[in-house]
Phi, psi and omega in degrees: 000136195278143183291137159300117188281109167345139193266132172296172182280124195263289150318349157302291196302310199297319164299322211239024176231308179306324187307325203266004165275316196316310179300328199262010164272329179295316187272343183294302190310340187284321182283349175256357173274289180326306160313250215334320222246002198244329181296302193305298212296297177336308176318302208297321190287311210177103179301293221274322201352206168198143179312334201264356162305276194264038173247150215207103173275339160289330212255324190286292193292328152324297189302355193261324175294326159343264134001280192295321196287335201252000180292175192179358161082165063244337170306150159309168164294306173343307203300294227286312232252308159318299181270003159258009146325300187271015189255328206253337167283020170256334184271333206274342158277037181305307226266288162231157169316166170251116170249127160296083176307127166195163184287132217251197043245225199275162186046049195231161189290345196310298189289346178272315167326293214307307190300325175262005153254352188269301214131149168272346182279065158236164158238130202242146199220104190281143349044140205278024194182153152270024160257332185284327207264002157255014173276305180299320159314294193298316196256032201026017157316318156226164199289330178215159182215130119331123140223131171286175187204348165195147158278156161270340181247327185244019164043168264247129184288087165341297169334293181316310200300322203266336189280332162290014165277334147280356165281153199264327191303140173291188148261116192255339200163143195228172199217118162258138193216129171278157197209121176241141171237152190249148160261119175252154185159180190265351174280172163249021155227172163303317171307012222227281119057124160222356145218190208200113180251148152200207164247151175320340207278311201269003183251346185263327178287006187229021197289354211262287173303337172292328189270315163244076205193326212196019204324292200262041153282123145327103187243142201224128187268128197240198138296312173219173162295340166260010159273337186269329174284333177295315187290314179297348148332271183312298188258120179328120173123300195257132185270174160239191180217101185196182180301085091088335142265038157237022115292004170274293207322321179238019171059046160288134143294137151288123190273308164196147201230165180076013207268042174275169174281349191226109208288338204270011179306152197164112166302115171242155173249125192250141170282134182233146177207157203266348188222145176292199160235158174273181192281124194294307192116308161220070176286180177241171163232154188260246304022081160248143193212138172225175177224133130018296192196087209284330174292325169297142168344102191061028192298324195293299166330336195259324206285311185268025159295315154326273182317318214281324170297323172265051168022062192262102157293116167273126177266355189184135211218111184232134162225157200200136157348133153291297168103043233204317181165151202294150156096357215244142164230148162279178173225139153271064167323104153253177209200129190295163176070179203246159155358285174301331155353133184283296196301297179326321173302298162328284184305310177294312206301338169287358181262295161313326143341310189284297200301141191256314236223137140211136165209154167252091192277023168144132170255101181247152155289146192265149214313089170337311152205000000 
């Protein structure tokens, strides 16, 4: 005969549901003091201002490093840095939201960037292109624009790179997102399935479970992942491939989860912005930089010899058209530390030496977690 499991202590319970109203009366004052005190600096700053005068994306990320270095748990690191996220984007939009351009439509990992690094108190403004969303930036219709720029698995999304070389626009901040993808649609099996939309990007990260799993499915490439659930929405036939709330979003079955081929999958994301920033304490810097006569014998060697003297680590190296005369190309650097930097300073400025092309498209901090 199965033993009776003890009735809890009611008075124990009872004890311990009052400590926690008491603690969640302590955090409201504290979080409504914090707003107040988010009131002043605003003030202090720009009477007439507009919010995106006085959002300090450096200033944040102390405070988010903070927040983690002081952790002790029972919360994750994730958690605690996520709700002091929403603490500080609920203050910084008493007066008004800050908006944020990125490629939409609604529910695309574009739009889960926007939410992790701001905050859900923005108004987030989805576009049919990463050209709308550095046109709206440039033109101050929003304050930031998401865009992505590279897979850890399918490598650097091309688009993004070229459009800044005619842009003005800075680098504010970058958002690393593991990224899972899900299969969705309105049938109930996998058998039913007679094509499969995504985006190129999610359809190439998933080609390992598509081929065996899915050989002979018709795979049709969309704009984004959330044009690809409209349509599995919309059409007889068809599933997506997307983030896992664009099957609330769009009234899906999740079909099979988890299906990228690299469980370490994951997407950064660069913040566009109108300013540089001052230094955080653990920035990245952007590069764009050319040479003269790109063909020649050591040329690349002459251009990245600096950082190697002044002890600068390069993390990352891309060239792509100049778009200037055939044949002829640029480089995208990033490099650790910021700009202002003493040893960083040193180095670029022995770099621009060299250089026919030097622009510094951002000294940002870097993707918190």
């Amino acid at each position: 005969m199965a033993r009776k499991r003890p009735l809890p202590d009611t008075t124990k319970l009872e004890a311990v549901r009052s400590r926690i109203d008491s603690v969640d009366e302590q955090i409201h004052r504290l979080i409504s003091e914090r707003a107040k005190l988010a009131q002043l600096v605003g003030i202090s700053k720009s009477r007439d201002g507009h919010t995106v005068d006085f959002y300090r994306p450096e200033r944040e990320a102390q405070v988010l490093r903070r927040a983690r270095a002081r952790n002790r748990g029972p919360l994750r690191d994730e958690e605690v840095v996520r709700l002091f996220r929403e603490i500080m984007s609920a203050c910084l939009a008493q007066q008004e939201p800050l908006k944020v351009a990125y490629l939409g439509p609604e529910a695309t990992f574009s739009q889960t960037a926007v939410l992790t690094q701001f905050g859900h108190s923005v108004r987030s403004l989805p576009l049919g292109s990463i050209d709308e969303v550095f046109h709206e930036v440039e033109s101050a219709a929003a304050d930031f624009g998401v865009v992505p720029i590279e897979n850890s698995t399918e490598g650097t999304v091309n688009h993004t790179l070229d459009r800044f070389i005619g842009s003005p626009l800075k680098i504010c901040g970058e958002v690393e997102l593991r990224i899972q993808h899900y299969l969705m649609g309105n049938m109930s099996a996998l058998g039913r399935i007679v094509r499969i939309c995504s985006h190129p990007q999610s359809l190439a990260q998933c080609r390992g479970w598509l081929q065996e799993h899915l050989p002979s499915v018709e795979l049709v490439p969309a704009s984004s992942n959330g044009e690809a659930a409209r349509r599995a929405r919309d059409e007889r036939g068809t599933a997506a491939i997307a983030g896992e709330t664009a099957a609330e979003v769009y009234g899906l079955k999740v079909l099979a989860a988890q299906i990228e081929d690299r469980a370490d999958n994951t997407t950064r994301f660069l913040v566009l912005g109108r300013k540089l920033l001052a230094p955080s304490g653990k920035d990245r810097t952007t590069l764009l930089v050319s040479v003269a006569d790109t063909d020649s014998p050591g040329a690349l060697y002459r251009l990245l010899e600096p950082l190697a003297k002044h002890r600068v680590s390069m993390t990352r190296i891309e060239s792509r058209p100049s778009h200037r005369r055939k044949w002829d190309y640029i480089f995208f650097i990033d490099i650790d530390g910021h700009a202002e930097e003493p040893h960083v300073a040193r180095a670029l400025a022995a770099l621009k030496r060299r250089c026919s092309l030097y622009r510094v498209l951002g000294s940002y901090p870097r993707a918190v977690l």
